[in-house]
N, CA and C atoms as an extended XYZ file, in Angstrom:
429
Properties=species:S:1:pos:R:3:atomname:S:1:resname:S:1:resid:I:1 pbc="F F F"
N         6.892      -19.614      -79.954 N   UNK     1
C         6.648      -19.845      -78.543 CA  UNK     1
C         5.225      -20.370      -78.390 C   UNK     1
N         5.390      -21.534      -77.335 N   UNK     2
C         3.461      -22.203      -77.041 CA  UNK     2
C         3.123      -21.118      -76.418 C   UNK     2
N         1.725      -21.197      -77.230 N   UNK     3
C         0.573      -19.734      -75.987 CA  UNK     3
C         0.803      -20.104      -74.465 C   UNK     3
N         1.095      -21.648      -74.091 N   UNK     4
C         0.477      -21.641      -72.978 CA  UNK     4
C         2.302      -21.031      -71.938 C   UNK     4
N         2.817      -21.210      -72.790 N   UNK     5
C         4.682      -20.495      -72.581 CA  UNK     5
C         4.189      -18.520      -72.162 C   UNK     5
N         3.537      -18.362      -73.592 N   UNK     6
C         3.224      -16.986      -73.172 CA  UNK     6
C         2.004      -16.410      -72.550 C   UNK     6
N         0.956      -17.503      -71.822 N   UNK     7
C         0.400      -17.258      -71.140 CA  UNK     7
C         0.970      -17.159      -69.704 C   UNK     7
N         2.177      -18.577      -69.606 N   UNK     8
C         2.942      -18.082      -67.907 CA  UNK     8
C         3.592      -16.536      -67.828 C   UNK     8
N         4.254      -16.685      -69.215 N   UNK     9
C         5.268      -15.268      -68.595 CA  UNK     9
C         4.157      -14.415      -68.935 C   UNK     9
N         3.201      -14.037      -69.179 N   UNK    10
C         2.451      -12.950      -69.220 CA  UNK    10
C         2.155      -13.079      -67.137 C   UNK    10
N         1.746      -14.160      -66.556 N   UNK    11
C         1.182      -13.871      -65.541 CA  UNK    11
C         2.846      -14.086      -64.333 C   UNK    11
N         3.984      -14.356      -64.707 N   UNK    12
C         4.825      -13.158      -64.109 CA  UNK    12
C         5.104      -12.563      -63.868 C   UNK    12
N         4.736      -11.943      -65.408 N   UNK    13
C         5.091       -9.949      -65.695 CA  UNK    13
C         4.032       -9.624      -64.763 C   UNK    13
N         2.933      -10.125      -64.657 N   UNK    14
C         1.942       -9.254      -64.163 CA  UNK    14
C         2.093       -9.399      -62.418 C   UNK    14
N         2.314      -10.491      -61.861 N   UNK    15
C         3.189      -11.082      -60.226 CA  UNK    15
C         3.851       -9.762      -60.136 C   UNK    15
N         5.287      -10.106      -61.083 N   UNK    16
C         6.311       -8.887      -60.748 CA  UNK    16
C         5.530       -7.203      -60.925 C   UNK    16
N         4.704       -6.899      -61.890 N   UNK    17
C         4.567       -6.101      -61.953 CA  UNK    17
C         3.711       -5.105      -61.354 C   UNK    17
N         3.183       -5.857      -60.356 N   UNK    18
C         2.211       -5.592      -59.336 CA  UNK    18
C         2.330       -5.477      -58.209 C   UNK    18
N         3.676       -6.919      -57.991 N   UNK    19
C         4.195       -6.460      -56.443 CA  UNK    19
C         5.235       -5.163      -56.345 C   UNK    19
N         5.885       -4.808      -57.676 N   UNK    20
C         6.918       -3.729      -57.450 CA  UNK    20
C         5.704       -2.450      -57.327 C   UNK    20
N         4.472       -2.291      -58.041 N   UNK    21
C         3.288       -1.422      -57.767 CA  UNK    21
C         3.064       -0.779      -56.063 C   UNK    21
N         2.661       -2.306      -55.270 N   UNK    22
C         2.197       -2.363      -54.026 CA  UNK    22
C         3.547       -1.636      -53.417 C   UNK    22
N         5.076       -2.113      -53.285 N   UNK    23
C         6.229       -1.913      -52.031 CA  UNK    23
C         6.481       -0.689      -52.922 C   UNK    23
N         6.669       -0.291      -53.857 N   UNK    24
C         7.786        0.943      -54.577 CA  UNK    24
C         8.000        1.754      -53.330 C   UNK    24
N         7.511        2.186      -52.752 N   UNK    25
C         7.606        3.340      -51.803 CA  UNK    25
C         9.030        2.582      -50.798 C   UNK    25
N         8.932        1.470      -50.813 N   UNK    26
C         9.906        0.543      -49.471 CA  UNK    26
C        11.227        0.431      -50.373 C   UNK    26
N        11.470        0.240      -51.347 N   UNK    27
C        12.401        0.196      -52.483 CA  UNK    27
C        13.655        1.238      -52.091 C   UNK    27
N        14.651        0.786      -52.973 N   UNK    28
C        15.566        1.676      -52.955 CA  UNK    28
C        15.651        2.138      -54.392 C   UNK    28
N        15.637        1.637      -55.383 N   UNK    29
C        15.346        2.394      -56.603 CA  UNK    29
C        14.213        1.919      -57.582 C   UNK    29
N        13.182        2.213      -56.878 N   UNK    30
C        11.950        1.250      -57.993 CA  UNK    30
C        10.919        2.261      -57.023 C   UNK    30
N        11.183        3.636      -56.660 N   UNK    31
C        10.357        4.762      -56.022 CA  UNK    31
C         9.553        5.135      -57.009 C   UNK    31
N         9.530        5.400      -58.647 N   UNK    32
C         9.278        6.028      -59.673 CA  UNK    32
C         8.207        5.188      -60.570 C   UNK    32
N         8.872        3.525      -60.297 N   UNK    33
C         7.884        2.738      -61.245 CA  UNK    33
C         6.822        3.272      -61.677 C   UNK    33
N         6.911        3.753      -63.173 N   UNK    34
C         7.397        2.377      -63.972 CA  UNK    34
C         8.279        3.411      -64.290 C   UNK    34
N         8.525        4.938      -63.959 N   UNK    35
C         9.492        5.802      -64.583 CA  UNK    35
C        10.891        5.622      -64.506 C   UNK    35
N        11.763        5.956      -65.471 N   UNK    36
C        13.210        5.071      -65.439 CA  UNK    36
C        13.429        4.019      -64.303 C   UNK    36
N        12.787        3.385      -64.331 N   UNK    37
C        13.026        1.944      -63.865 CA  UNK    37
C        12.882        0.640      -64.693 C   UNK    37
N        13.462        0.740      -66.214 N   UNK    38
C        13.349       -0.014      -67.196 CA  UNK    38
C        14.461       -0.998      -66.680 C   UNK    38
N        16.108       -0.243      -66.090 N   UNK    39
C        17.028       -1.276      -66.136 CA  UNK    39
C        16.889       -2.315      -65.160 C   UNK    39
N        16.011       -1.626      -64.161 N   UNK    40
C        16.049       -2.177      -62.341 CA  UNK    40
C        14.995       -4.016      -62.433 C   UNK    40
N        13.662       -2.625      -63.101 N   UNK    41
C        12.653       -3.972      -63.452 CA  UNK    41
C        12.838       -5.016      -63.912 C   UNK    41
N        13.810       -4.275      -65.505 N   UNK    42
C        13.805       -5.702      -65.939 CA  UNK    42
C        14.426       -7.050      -65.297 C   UNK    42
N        15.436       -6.385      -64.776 N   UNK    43
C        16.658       -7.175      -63.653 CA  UNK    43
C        15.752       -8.077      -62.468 C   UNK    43
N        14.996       -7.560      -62.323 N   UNK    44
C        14.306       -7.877      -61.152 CA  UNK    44
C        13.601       -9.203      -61.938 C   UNK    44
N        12.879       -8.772      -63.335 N   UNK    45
C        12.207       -9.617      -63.555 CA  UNK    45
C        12.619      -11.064      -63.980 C   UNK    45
N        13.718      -10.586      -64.899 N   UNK    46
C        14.845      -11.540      -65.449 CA  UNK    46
C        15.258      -12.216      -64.235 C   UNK    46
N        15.411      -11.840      -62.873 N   UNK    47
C        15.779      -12.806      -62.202 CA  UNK    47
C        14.660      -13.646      -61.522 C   UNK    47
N        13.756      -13.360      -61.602 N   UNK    48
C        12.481      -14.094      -61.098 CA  UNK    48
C        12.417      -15.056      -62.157 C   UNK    48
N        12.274      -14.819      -63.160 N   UNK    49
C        12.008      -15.772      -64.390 CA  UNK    49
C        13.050      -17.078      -64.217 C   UNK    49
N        14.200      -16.685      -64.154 N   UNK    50
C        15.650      -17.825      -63.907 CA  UNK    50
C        15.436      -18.707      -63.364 C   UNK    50
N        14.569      -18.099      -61.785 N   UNK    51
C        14.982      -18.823      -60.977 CA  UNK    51
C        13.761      -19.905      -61.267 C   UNK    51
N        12.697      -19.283      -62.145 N   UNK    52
C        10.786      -20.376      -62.123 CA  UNK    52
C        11.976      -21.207      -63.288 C   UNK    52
N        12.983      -21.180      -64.119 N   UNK    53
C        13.794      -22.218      -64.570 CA  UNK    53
C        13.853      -21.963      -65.980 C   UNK    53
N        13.127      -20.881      -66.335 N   UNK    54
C        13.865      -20.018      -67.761 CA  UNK    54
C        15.254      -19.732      -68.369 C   UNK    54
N        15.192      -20.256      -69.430 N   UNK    55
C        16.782      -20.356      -69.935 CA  UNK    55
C        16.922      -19.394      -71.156 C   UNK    55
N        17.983      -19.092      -71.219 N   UNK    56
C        18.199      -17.774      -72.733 CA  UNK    56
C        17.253      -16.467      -72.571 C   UNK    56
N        17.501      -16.071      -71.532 N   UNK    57
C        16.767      -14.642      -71.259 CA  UNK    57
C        18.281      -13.740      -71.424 C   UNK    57
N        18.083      -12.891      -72.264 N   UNK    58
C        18.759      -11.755      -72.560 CA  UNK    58
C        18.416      -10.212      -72.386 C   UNK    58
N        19.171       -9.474      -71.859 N   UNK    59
C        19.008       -8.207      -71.463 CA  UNK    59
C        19.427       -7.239      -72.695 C   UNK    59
N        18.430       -6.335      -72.905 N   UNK    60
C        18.615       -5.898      -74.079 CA  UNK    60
C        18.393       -4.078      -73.211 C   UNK    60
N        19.360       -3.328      -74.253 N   UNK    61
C        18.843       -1.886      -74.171 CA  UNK    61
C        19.418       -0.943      -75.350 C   UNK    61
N        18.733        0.211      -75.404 N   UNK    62
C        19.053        1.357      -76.213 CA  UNK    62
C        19.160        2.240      -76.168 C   UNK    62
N        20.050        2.944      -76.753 N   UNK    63
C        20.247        4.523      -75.903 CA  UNK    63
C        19.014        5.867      -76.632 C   UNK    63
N        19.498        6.724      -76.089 N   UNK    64
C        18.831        7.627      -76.145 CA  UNK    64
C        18.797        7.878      -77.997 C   UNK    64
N        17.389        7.893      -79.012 N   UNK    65
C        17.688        8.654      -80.062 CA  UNK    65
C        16.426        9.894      -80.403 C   UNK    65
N        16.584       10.380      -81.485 N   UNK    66
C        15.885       11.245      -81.916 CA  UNK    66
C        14.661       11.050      -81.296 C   UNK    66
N        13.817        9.640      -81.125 N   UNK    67
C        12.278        9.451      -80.818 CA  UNK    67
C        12.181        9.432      -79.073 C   UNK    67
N        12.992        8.426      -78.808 N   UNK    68
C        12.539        7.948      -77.501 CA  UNK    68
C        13.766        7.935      -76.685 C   UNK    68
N        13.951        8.240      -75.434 N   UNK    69
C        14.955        8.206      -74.356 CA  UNK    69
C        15.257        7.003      -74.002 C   UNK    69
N        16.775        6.526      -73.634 N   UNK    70
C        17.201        5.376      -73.543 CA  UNK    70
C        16.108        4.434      -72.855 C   UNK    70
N        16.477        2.779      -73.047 N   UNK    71
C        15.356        1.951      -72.710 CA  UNK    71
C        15.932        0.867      -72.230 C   UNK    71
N        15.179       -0.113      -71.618 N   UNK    72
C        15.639       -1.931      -70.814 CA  UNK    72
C        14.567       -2.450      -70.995 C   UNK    72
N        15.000       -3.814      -71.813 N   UNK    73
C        13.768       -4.792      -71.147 CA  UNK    73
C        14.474       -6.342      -71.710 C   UNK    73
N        13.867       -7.200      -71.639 N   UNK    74
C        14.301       -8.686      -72.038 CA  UNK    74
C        13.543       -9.144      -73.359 C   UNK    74
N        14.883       -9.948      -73.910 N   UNK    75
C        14.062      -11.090      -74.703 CA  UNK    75
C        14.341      -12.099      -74.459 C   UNK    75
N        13.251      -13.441      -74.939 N   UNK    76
C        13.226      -14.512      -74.546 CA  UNK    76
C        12.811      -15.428      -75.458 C   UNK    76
N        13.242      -16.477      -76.377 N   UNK    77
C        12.720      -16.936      -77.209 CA  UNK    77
C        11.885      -16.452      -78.454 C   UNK    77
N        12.810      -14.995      -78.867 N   UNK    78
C        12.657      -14.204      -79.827 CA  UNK    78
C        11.247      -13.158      -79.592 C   UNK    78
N        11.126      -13.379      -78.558 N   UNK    79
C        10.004      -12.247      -78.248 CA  UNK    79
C        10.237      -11.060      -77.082 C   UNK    79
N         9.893      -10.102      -77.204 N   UNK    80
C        10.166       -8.610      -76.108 CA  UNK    80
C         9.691       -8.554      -75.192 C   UNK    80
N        10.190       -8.629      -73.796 N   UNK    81
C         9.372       -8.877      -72.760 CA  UNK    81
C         9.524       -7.563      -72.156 C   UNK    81
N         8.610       -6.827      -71.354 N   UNK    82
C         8.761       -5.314      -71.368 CA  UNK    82
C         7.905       -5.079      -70.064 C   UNK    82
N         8.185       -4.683      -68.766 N   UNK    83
C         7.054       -4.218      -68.359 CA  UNK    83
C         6.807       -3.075      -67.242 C   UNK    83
N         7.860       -2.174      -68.315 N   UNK    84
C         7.341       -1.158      -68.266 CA  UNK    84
C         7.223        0.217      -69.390 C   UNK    84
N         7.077       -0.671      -70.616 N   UNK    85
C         6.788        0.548      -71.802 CA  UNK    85
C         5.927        1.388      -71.283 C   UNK    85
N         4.953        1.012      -70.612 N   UNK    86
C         4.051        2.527      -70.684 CA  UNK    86
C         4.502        3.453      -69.696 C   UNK    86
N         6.096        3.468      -69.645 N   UNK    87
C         6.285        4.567      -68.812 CA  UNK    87
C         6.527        5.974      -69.902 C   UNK    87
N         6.498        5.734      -71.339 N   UNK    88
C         6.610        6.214      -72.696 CA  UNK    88
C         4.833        6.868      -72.742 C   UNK    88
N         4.539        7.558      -72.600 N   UNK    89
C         3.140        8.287      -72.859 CA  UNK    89
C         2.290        7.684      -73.399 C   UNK    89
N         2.755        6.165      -72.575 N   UNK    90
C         1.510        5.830      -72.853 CA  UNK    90
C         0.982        4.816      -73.964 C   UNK    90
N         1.966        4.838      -75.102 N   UNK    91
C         2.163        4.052      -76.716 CA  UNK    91
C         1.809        2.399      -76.165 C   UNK    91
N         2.367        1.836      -75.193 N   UNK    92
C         2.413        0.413      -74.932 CA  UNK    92
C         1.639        0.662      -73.940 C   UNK    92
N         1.079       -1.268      -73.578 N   UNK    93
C         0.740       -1.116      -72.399 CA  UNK    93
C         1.618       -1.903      -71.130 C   UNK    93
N         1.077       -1.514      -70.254 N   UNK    94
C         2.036       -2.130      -68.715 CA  UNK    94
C         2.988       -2.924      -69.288 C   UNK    94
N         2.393       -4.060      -69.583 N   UNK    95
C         3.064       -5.572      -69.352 CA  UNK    95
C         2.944       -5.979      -71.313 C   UNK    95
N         4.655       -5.592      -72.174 N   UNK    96
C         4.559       -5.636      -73.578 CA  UNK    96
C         5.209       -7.428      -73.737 C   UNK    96
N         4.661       -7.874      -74.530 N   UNK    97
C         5.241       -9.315      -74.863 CA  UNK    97
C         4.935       -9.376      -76.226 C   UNK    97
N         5.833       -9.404      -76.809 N   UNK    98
C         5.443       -9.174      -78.811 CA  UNK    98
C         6.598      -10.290      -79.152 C   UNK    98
N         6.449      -10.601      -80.429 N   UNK    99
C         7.461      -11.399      -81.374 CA  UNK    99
C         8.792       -9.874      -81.418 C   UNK    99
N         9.814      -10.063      -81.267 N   UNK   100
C        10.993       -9.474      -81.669 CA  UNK   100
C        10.705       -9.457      -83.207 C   UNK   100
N        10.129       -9.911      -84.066 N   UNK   101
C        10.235       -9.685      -84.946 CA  UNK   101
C         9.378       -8.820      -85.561 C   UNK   101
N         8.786       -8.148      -85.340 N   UNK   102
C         7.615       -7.122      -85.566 CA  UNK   102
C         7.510       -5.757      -84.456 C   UNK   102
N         8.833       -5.675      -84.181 N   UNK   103
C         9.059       -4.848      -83.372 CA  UNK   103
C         9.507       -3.271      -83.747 C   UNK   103
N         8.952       -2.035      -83.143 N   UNK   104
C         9.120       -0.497      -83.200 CA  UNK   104
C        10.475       -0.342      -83.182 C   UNK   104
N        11.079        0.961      -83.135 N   UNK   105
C        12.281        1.387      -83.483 CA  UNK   105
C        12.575        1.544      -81.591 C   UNK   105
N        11.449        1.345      -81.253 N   UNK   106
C        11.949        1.571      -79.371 CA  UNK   106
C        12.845        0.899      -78.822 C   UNK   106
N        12.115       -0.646      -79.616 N   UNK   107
C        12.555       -1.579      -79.109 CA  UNK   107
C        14.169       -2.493      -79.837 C   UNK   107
N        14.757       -1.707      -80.684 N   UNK   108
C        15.698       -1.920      -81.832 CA  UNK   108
C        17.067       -1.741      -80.719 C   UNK   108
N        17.465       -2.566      -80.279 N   UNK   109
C        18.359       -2.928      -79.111 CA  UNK   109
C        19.848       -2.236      -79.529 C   UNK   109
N        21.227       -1.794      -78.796 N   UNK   110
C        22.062       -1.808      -79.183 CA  UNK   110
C        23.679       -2.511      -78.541 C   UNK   110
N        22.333       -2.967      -77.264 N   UNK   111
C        23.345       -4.184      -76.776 CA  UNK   111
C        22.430       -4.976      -76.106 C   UNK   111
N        22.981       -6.314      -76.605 N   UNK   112
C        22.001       -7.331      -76.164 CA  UNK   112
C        22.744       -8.303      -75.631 C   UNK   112
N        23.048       -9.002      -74.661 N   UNK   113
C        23.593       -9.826      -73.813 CA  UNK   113
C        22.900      -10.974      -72.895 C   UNK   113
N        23.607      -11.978      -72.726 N   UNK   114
C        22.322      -12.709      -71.830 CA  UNK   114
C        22.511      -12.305      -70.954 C   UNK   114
N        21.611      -12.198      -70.081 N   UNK   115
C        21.048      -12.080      -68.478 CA  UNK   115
C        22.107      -12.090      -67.725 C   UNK   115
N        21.963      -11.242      -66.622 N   UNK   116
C        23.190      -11.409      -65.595 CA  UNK   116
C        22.342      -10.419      -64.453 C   UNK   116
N        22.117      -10.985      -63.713 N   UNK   117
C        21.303       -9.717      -62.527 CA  UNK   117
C        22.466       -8.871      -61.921 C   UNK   117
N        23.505       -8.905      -62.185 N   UNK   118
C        25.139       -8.191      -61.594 CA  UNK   118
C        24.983       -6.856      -62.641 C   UNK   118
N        24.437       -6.824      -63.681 N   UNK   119
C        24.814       -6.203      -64.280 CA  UNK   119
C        25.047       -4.371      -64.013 C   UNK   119
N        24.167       -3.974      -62.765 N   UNK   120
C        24.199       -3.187      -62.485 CA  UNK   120
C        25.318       -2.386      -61.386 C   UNK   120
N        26.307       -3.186      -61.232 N   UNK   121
C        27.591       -2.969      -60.781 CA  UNK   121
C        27.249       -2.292      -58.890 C   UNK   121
N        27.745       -1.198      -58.936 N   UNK   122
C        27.098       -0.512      -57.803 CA  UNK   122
C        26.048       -0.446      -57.010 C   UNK   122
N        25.527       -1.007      -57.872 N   UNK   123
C        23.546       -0.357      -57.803 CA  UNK   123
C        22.908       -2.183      -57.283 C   UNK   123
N        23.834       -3.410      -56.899 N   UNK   124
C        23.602       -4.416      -56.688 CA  UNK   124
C        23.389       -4.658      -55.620 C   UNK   124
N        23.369       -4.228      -54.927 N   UNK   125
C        23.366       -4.535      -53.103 CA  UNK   125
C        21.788       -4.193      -53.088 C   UNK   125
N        21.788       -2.414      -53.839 N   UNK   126
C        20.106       -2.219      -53.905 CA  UNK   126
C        19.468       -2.862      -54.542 C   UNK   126
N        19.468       -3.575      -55.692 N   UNK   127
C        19.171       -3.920      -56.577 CA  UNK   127
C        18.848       -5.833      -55.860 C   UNK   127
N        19.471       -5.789      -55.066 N   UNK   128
C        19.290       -7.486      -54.434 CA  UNK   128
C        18.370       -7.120      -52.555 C   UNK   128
N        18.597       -6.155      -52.433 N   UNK   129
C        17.482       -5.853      -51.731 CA  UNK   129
C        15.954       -5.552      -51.927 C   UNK   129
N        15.616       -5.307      -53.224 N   UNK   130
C        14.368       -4.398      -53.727 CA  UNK   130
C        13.773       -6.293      -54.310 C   UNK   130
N        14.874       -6.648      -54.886 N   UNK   131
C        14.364       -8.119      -55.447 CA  UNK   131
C        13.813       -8.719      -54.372 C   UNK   131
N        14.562       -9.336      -53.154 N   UNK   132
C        13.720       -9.650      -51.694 CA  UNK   132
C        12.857       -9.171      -51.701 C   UNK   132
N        12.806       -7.867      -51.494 N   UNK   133
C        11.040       -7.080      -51.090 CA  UNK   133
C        10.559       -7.452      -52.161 C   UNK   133
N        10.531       -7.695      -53.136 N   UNK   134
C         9.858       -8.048      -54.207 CA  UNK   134
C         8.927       -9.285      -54.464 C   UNK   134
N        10.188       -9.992      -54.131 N   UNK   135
C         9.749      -11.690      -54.251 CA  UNK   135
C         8.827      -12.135      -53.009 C   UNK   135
N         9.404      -11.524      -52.214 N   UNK   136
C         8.079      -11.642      -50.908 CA  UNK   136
C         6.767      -11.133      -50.981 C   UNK   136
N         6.775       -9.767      -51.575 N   UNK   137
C         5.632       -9.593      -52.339 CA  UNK   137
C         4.889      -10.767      -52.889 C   UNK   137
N         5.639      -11.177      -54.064 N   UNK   138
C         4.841      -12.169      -54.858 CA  UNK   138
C         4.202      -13.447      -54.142 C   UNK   138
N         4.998      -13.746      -53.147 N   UNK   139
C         4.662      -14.856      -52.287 CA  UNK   139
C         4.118      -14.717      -51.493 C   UNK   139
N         3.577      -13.715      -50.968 N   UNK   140
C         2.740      -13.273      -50.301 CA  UNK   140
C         1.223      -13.845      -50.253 C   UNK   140
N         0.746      -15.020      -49.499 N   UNK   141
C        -0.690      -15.163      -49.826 CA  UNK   141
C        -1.800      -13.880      -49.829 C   UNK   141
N        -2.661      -14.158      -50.774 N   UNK   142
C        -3.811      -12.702      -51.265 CA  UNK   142
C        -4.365      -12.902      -49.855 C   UNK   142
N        -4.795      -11.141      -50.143 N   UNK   143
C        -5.887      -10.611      -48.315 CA  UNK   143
C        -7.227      -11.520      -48.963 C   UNK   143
C-alpha cells in the first residue's frame, strides 16, 4: 500500500473516530465507544470508506478465545484497519493500521467476508441512524 493510501485512511479512522467520540451519547449503540463497539464501528467505518470510493474492504471478526474476547475490524489491501483496539487494556492504540501480515493472535480472523453494512441484520435501522449522526459529524465545519 502507498504511504500516501495510508496516510488518507489513517485520517478517516481518525474523522470517524472522533466524530463517534463527540455524538456517542446521541447514538443508539455506539453509547460505550470504543467498548464492544468493534462490530458497529467498524460498519460505520467501512461504510464511510465505500462511499470516499474504496474497493475490497472486508469485514473480518473473531470469537471469543483463551486471550482476548470476541473482536471486529476491517481489512483493506492486506492491512488491519482497527479503530477501536484500545478498547483491549490498552495493548493497541485508538486508530490500528498494520500489514495483515505481521499480525497478533487478536487479530487472526475466523470469518472474513467483504463488506456489507447490512450485516448487522436487526441492529440496521440503528446502525443507519448512528451512521447519519455520524457522517454529519464529520462534515461538520470545525468551531
Amino acid at each position: 500500500m502507498q504511504n500516501e493510501n495510508i496516510l488518507q485512511l489513517e485520517v478517516f479512522c481518525t474523522q470517524i473516530r472522533n466524530a463517534i467520540l463527540n455524538i456517542r451519547e446521541k447514538t443508539n449503540l455506539l453509547k460505550r465507544f470504543p467498548l464492544g463497539c468493534c462490530r458497529d464501528a467498524s460498519l460505520i467505518l467501512g461504510q464511510f470508506l465505500t462511499e470516499k470510493g474504496y474497493k475490497d474492504i472486508y469485514y473480518c471478526r473473531k470469537d471469543i478465545d483463551a486471550q482476548y474476547a470476541s473482536h471486529a475490524w476491517l481489512e483493506y489491501n492486506d492491512h488491519i484497519i482497527d479503530i477501536t483496539a484500545d478498547q483491549f487494556e490498552n495493548i493497541f492504540p485508538p486508530i490500528l493500521i498494520v500489514s495483515n501480515r505481521h499480525t497478533s493472535a487478536f487479530h487472526r480472523w475466523i470469518s472474513k467476508e467483504p463488506f456489507n453494512f447490512y450485516i448487522t441484520g436487526l441492529d440496521t435501522i440503528n446502525l443507519s441512524c448512528d451512521y447519519n449522526l455520524i457522517k454529519i459529524e464529520v462534515e461538520r465545519p470545525s468551531r
